[in-house]
Biopython code that builds the backbone (N, CA, C, O; Angstrom):
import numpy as np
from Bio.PDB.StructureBuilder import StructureBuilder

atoms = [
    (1, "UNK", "N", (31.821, 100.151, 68.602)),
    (1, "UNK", "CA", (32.678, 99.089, 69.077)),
    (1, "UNK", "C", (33.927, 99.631, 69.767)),
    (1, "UNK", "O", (35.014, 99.139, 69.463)),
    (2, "UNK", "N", (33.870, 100.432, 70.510)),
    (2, "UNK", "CA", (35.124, 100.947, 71.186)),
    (2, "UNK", "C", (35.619, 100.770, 72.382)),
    (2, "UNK", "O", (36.367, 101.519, 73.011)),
    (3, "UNK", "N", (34.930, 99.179, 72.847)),
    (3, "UNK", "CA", (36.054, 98.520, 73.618)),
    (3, "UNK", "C", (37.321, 97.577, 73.227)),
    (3, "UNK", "O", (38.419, 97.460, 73.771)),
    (4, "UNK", "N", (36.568, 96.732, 71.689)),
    (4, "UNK", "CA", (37.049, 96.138, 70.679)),
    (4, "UNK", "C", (38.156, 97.254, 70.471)),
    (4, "UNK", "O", (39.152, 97.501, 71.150)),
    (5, "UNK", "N", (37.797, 97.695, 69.617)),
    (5, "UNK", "CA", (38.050, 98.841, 68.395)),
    (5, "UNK", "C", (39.515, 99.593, 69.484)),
    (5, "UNK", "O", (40.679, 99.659, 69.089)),
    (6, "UNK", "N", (39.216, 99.879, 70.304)),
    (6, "UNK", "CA", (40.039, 101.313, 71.174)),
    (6, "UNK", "C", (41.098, 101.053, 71.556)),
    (6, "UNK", "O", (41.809, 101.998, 71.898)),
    (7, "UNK", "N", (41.731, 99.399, 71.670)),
    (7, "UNK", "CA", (42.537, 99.015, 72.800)),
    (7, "UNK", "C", (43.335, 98.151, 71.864)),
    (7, "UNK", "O", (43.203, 97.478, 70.841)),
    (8, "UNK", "N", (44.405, 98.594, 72.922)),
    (8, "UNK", "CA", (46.077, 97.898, 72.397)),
    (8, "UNK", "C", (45.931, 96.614, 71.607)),
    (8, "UNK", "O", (45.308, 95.651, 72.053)),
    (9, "UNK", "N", (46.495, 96.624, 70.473)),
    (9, "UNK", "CA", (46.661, 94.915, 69.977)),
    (9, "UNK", "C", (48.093, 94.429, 70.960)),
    (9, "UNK", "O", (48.465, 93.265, 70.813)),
    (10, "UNK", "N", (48.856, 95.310, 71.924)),
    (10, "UNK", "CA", (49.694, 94.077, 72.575)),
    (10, "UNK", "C", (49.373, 94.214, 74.114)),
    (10, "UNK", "O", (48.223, 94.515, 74.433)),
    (11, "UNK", "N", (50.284, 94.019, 75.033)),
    (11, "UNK", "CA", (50.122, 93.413, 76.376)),
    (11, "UNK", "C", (48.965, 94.654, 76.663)),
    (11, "UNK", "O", (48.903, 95.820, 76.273)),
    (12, "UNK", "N", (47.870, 93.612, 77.752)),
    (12, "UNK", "CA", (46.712, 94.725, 78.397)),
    (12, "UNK", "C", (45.969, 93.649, 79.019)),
    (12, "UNK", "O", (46.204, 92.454, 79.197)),
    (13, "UNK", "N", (44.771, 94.606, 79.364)),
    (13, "UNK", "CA", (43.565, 93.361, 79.873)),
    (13, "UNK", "C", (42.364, 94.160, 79.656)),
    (13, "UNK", "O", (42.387, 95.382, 79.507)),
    (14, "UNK", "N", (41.076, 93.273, 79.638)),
    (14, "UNK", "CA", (39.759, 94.148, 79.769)),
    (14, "UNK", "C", (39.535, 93.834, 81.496)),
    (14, "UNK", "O", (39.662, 92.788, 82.131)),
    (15, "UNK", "N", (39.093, 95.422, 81.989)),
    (15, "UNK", "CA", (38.462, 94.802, 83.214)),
    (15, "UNK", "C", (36.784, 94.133, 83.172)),
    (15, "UNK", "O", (36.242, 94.272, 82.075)),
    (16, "UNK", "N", (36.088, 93.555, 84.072)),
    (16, "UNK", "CA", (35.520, 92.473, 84.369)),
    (16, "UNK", "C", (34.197, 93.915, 83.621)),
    (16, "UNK", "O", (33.387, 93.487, 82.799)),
    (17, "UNK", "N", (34.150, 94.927, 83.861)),
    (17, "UNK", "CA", (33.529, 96.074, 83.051)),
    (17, "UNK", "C", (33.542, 96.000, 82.051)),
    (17, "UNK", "O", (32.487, 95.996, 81.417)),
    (18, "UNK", "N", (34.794, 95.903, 81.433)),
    (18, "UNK", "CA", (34.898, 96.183, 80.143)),
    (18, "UNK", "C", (34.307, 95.025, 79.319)),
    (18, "UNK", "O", (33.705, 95.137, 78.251)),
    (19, "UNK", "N", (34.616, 93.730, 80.091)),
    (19, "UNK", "CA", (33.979, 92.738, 79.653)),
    (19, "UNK", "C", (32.321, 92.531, 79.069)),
    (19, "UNK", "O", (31.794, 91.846, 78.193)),
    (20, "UNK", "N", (31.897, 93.431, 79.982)),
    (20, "UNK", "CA", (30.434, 93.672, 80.036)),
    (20, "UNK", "C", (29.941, 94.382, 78.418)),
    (20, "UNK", "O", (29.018, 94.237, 77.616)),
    (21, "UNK", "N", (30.987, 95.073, 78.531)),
    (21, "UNK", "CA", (30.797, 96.239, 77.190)),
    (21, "UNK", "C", (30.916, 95.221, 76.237)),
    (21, "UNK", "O", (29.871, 94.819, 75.724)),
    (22, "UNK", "N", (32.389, 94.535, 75.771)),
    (22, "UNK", "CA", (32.678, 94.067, 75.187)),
    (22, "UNK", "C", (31.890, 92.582, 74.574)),
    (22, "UNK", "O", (31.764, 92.261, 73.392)),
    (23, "UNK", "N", (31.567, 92.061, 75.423)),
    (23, "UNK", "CA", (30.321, 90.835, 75.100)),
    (23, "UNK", "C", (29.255, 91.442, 74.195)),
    (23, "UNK", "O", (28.896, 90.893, 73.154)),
    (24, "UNK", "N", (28.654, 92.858, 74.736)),
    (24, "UNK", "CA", (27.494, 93.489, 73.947)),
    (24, "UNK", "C", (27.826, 93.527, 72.569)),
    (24, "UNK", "O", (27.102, 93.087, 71.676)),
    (25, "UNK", "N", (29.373, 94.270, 72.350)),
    (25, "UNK", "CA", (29.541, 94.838, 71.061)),
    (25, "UNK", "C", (29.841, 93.261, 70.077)),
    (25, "UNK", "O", (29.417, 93.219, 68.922)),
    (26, "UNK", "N", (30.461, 92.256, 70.574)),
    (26, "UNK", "CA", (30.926, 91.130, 70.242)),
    (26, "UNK", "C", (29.214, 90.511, 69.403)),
    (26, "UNK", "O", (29.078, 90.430, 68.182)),
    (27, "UNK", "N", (28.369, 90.238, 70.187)),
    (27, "UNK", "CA", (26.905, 90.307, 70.042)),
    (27, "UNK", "C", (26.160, 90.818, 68.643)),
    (27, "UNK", "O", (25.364, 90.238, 67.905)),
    (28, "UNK", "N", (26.746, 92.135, 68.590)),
    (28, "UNK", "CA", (26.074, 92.950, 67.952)),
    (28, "UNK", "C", (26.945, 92.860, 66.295)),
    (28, "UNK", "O", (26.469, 93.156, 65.200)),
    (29, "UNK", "N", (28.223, 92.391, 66.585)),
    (29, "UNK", "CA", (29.099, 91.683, 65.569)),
    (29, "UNK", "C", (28.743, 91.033, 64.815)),
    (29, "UNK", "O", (28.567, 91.212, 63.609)),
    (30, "UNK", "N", (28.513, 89.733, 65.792)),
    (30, "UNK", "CA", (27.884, 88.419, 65.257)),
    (30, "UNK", "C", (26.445, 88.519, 64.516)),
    (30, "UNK", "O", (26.028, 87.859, 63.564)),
    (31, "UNK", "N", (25.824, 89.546, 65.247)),
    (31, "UNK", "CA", (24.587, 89.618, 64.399)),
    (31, "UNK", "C", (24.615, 90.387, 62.798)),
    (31, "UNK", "O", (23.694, 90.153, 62.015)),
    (32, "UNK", "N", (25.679, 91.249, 62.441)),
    (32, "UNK", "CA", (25.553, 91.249, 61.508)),
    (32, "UNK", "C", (26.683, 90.764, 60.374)),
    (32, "UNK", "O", (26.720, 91.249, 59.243)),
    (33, "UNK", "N", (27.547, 89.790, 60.827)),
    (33, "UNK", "CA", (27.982, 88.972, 60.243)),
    (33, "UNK", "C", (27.122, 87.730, 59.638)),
    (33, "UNK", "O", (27.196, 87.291, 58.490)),
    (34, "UNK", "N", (26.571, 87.428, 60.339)),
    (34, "UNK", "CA", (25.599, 86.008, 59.961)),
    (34, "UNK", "C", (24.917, 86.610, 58.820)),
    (34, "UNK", "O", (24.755, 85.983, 57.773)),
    (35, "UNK", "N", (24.392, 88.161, 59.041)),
    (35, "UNK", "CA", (24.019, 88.589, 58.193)),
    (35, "UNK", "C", (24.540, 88.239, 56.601)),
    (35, "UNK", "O", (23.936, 87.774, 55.635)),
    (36, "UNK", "N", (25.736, 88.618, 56.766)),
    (36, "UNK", "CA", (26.308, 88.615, 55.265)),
    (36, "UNK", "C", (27.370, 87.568, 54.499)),
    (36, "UNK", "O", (28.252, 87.135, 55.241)),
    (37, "UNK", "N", (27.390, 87.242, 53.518)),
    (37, "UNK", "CA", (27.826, 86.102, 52.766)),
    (37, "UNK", "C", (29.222, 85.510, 53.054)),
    (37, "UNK", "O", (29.880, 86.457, 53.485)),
    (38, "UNK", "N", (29.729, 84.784, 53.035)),
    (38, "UNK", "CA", (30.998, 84.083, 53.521)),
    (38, "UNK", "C", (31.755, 84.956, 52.628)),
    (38, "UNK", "O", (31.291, 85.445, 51.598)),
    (39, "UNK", "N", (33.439, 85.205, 53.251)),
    (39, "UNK", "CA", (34.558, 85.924, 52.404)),
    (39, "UNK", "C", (35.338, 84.848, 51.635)),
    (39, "UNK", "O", (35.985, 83.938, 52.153)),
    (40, "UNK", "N", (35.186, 85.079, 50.359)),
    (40, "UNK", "CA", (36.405, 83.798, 49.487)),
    (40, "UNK", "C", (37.645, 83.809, 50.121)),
    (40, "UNK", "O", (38.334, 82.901, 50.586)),
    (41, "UNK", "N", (37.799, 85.069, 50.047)),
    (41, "UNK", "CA", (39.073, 85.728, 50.496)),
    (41, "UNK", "C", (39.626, 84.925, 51.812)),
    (41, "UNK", "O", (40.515, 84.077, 51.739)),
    (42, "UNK", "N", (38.939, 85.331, 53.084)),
    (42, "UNK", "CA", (39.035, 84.302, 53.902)),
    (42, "UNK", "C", (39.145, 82.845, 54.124)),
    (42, "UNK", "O", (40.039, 82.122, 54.565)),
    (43, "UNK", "N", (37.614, 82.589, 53.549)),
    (43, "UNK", "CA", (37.802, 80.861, 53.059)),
    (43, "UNK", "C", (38.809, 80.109, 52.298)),
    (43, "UNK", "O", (38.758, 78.886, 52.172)),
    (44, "UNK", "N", (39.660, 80.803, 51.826)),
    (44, "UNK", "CA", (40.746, 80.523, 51.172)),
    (44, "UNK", "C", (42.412, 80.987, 51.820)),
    (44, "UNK", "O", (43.443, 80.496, 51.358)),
    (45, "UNK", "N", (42.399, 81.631, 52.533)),
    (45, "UNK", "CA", (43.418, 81.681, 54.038)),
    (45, "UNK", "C", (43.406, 80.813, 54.752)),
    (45, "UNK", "O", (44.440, 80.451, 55.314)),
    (46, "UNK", "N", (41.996, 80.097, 54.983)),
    (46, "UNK", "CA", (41.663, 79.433, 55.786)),
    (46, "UNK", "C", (41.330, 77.930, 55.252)),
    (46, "UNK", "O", (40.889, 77.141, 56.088)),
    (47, "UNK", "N", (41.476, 77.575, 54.187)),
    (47, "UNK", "CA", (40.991, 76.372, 53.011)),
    (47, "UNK", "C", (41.310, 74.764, 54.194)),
    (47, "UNK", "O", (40.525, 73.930, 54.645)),
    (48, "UNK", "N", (42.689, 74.922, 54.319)),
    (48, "UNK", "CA", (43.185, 73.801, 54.945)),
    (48, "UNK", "C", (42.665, 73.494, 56.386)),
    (48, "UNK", "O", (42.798, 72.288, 56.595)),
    (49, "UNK", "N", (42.081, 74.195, 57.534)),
    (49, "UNK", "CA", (41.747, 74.112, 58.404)),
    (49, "UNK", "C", (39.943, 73.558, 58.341)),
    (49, "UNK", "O", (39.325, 72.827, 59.115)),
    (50, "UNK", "N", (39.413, 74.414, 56.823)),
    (50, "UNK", "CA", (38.295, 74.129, 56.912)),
    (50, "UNK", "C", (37.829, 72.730, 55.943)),
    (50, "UNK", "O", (36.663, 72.522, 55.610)),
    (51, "UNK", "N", (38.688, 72.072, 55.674)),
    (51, "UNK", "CA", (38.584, 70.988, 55.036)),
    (51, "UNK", "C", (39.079, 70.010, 55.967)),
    (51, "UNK", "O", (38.647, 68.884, 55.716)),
    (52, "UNK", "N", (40.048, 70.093, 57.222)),
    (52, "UNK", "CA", (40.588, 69.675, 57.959)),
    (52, "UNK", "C", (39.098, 68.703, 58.776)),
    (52, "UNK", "O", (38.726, 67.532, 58.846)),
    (53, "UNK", "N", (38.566, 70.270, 59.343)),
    (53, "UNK", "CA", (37.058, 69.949, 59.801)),
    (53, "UNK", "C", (35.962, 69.486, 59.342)),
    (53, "UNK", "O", (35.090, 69.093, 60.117)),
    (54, "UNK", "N", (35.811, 69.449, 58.063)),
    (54, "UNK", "CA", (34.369, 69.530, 56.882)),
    (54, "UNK", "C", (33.835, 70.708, 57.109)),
    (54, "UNK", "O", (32.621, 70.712, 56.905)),
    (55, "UNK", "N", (34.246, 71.636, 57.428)),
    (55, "UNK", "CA", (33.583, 73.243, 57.775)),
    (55, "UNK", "C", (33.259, 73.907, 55.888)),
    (55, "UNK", "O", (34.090, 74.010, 54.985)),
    (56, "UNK", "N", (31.849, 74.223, 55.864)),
    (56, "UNK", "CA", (32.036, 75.079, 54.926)),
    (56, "UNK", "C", (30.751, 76.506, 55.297)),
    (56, "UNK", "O", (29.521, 76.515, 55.263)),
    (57, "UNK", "N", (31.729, 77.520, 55.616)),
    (57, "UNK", "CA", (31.019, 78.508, 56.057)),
    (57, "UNK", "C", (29.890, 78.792, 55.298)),
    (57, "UNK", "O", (29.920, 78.684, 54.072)),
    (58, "UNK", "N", (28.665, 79.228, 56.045)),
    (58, "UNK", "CA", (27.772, 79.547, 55.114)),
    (58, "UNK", "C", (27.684, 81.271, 55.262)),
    (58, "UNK", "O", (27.283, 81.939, 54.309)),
    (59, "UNK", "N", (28.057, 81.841, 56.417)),
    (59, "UNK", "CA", (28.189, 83.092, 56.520)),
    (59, "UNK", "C", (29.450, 83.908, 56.759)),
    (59, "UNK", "O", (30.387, 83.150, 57.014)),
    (60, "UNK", "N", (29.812, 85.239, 56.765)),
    (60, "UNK", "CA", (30.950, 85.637, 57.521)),
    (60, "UNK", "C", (30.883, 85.781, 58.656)),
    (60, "UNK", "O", (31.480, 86.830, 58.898)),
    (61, "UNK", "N", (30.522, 85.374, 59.515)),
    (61, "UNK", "CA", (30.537, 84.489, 61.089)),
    (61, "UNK", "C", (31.227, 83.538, 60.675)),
    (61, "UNK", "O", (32.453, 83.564, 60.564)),
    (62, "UNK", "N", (30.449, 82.545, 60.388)),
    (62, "UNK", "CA", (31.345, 81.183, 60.266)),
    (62, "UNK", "C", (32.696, 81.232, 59.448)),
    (62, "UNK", "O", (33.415, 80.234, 59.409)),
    (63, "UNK", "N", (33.052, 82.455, 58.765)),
    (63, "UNK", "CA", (34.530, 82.255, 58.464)),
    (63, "UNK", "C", (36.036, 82.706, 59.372)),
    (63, "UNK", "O", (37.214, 82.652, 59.017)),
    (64, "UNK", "N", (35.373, 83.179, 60.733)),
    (64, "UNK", "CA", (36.046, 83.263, 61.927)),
    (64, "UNK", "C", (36.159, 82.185, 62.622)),
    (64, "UNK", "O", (35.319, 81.843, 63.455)),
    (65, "UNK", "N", (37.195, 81.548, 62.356)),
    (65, "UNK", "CA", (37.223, 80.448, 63.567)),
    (65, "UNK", "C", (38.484, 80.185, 64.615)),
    (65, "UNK", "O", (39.528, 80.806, 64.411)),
    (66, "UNK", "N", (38.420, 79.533, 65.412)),
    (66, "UNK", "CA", (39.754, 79.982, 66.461)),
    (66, "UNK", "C", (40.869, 78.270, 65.748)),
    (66, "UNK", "O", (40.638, 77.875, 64.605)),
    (67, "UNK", "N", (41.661, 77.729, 66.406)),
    (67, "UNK", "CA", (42.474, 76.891, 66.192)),
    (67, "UNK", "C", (41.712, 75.131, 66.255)),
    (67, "UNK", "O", (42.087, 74.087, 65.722)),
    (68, "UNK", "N", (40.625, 75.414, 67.077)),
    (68, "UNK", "CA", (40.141, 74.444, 67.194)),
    (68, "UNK", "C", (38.749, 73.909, 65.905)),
    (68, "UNK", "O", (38.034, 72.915, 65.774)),
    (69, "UNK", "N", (38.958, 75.390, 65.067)),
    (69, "UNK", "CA", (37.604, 75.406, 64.253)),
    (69, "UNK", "C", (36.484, 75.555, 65.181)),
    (69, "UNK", "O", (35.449, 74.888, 65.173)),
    (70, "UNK", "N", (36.710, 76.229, 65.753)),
    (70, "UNK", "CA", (35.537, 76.824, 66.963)),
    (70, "UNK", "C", (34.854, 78.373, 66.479)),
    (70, "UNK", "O", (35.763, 79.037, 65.982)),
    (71, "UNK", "N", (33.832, 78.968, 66.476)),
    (71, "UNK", "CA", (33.527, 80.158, 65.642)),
    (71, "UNK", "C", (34.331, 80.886, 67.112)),
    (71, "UNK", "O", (34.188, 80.422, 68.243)),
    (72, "UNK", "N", (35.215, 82.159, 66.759)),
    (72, "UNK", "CA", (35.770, 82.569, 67.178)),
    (72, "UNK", "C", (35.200, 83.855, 67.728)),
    (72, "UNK", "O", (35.927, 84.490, 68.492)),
    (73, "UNK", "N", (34.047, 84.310, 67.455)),
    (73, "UNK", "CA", (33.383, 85.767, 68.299)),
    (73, "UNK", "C", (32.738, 84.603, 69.584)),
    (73, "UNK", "O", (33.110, 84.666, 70.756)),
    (74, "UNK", "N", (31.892, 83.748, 69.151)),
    (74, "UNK", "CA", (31.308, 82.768, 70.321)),
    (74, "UNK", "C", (32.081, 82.033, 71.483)),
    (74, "UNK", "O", (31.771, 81.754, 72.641)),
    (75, "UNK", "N", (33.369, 81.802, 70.611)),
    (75, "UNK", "CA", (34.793, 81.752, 71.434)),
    (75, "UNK", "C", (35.027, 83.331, 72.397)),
    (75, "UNK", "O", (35.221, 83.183, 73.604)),
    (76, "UNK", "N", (35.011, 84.216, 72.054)),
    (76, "UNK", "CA", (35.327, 85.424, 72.817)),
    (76, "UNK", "C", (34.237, 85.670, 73.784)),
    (76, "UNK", "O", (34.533, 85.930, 74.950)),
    (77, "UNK", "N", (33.116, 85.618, 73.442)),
    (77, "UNK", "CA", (31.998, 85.978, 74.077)),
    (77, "UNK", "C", (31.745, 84.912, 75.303)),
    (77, "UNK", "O", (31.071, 85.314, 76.252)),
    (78, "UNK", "N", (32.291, 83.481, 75.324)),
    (78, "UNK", "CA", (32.374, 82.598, 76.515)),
    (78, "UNK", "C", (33.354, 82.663, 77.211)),
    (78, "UNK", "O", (33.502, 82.003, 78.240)),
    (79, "UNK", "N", (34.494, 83.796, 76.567)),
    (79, "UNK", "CA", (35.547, 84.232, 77.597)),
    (79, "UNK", "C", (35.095, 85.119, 78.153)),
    (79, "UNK", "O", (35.409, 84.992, 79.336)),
    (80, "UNK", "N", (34.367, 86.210, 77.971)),
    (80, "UNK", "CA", (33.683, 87.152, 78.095)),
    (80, "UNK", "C", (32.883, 86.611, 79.815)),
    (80, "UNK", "O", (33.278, 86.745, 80.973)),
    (81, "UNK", "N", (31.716, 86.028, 79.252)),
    (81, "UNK", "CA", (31.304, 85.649, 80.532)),
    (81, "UNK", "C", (32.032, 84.864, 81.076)),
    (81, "UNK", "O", (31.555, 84.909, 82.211)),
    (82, "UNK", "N", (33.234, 83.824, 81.155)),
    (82, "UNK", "CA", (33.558, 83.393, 82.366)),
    (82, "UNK", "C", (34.387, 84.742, 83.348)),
    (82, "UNK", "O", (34.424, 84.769, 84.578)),
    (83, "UNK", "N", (35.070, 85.906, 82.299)),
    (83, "UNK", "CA", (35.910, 86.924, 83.363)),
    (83, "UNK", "C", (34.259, 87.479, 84.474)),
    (83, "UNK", "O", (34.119, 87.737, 85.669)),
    (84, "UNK", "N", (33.359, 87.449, 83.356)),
    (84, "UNK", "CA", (32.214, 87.941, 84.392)),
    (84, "UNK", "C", (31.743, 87.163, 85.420)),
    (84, "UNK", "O", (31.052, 87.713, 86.278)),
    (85, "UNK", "N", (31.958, 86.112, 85.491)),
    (85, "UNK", "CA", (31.224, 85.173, 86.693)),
    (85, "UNK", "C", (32.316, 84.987, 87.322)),
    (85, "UNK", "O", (32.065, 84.886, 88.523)),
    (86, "UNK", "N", (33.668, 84.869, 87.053)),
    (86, "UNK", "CA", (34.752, 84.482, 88.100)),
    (86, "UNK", "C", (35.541, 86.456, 88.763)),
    (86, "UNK", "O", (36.526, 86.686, 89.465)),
    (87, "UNK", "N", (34.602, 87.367, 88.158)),
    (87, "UNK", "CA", (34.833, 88.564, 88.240)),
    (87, "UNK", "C", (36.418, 88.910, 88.413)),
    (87, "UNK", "O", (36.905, 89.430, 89.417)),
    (88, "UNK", "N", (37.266, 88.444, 87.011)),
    (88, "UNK", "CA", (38.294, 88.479, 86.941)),
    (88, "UNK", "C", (38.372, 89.128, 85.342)),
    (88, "UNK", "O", (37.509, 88.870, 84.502)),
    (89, "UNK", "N", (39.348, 89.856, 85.122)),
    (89, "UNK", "CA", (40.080, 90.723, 83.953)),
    (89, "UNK", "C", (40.082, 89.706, 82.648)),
    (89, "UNK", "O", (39.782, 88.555, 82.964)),
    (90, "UNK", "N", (40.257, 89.829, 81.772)),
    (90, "UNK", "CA", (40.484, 89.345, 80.838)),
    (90, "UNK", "C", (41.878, 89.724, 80.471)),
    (90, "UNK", "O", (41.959, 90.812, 79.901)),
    (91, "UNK", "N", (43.242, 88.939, 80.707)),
    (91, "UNK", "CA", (44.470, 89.610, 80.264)),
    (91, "UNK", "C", (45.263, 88.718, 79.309)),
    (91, "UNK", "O", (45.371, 87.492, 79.278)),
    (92, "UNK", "N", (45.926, 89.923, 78.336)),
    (92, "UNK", "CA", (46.843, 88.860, 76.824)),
    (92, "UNK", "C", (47.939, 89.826, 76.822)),
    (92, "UNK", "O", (48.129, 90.879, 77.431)),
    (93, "UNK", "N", (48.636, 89.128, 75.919)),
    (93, "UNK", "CA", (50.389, 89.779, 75.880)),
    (93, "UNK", "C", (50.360, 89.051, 74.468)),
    (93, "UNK", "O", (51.356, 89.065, 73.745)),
]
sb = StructureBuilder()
sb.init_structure("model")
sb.init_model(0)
sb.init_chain("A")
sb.init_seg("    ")
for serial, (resi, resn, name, xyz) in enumerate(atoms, 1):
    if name == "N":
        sb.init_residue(resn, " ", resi, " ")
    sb.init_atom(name, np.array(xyz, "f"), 0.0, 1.0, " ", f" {name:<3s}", serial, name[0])
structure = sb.get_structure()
């Protein structure tokens, strides 16, 4: 995972490349999250948002979610492809 993994948590961007990488590894995330059992730990950081929704994770996938209660790698991965089809950077601060 070392497009994830490698890069600044502050101001940057992925290029429309990196994007490419990054969707794969995002992918390969999700697949073995679903894999494995929901985090209490999490679900309980997260209690009020997921009762907010009726959300009750059944995996640790589903205990990632963005603001909207949206699963949040599937959230990244549709940012992912729009920088790829509008062949534009992905940039945060």
């Amino acid at each position: 995972m070392p497009t994830l993994l490698n890069h600044s948590d502050c101001d940057g961007n992925w290029s429309v490349r990196d994007c490419k990488l990054l969707k794969a590894e995002l992918e390969e995330i999700k697949q073995v999250f679903i894999e494995e059992p929901p985090s209490p730990k999490i679900i309980a950081s997260k209690q009020d948002v997921f009762d907010f929704f009726g959300i009750k994770p059944q995996n640790l996938f589903e205990c990632f979610v963005d603001s909207d209660c949206e699963f949040l790698i599937d959230r990244l991965m549709e940012l992912c492809d729009l920088a790829i089809e509008k062949n534009r950077p992905i940039m945060f601060q």
